[in-house]
C-alpha positions as CSV (number, residue, x, y, z in Angstrom):
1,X,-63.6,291.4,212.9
2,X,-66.7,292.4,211.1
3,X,-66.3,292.9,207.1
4,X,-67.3,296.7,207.9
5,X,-64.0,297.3,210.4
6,X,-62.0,295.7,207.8
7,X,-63.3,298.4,205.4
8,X,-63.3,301.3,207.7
9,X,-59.2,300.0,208.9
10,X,-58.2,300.1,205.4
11,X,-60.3,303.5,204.5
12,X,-58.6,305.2,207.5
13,X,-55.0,303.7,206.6
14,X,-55.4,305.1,203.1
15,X,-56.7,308.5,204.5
16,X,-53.1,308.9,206.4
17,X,-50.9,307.6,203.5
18,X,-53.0,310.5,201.8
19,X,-52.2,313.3,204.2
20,X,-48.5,311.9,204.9
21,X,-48.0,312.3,200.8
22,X,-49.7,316.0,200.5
23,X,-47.2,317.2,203.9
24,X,-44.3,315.6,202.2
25,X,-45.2,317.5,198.6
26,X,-45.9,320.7,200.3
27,X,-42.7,321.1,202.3
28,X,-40.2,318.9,200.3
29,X,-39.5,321.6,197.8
30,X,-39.1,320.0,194.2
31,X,-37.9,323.0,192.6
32,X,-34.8,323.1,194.9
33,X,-33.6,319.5,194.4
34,X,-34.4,319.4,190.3
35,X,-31.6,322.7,190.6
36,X,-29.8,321.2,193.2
37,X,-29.7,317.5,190.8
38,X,-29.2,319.9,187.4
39,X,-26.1,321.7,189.2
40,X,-24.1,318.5,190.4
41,X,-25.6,315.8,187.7
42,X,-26.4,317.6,184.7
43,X,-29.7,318.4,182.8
44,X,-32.4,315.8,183.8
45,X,-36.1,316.5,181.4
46,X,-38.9,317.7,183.4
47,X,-41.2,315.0,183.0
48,X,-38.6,312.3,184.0
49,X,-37.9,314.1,187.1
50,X,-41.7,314.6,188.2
51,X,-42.2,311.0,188.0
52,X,-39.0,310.0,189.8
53,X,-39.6,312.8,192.3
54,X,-43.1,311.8,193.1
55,X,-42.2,308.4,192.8
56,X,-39.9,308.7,195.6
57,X,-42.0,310.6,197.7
58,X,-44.9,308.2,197.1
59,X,-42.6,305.4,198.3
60,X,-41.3,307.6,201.6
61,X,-45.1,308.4,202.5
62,X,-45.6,304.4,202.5
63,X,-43.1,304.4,204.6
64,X,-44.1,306.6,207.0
65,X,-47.4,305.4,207.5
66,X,-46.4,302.2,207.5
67,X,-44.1,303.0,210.4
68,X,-46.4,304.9,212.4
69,X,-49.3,302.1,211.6
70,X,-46.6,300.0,213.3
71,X,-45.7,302.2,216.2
72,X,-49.6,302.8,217.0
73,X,-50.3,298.6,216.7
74,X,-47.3,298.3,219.4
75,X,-48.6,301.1,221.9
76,X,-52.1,299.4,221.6
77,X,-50.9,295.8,222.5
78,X,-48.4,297.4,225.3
79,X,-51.6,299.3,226.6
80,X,-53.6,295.8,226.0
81,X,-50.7,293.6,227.8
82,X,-50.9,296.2,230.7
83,X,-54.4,296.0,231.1
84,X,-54.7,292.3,231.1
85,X,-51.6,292.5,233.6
86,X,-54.0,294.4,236.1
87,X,-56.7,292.5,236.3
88,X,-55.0,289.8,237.2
């Protein structure tokens, strides 16, 4: 592979570990689990929770995109393995 696809590969995987993040703070709701947390656990400061919080979504977007990296790698060499299959 060319030094550009290497560039563009990693541009593009950081692109979807940026929009898996921003979907998982817009519908993860932190308000709800810091009261949820407060109820059953006791008072927790803001600040520490914010960085837990987004540290543990930041660790379930890698994840994510990691995962779905993985799933679109296998589909591509199924799809590749077909093809070759083929043409034989």
């Amino acid at each position: 592979m060319k030094p550009a696809t290497h560039v563009y590969l990693w541009l593009t995987e950081l692109f979807a570990l940026t929009v898996v993040y921003t979907l998982l703070c817009y519908f993860i709701p932190d308000e709800a689990f810091l009261a949820w947390y407060e109820e059953n656990y006791g008072f927790i400061q803001e600040t520490r929770w914010d960085d837990w919080f987004s540290l543990t979504l930041y660790f379930l977007a890698i994840a994510i995109t990691s995962l779905l990296i993985w799933l679109t790698a296998v589909a591509r060499q199924r799809k590749w393995k077909k093809s070759q299959g083929e043409n034989e």
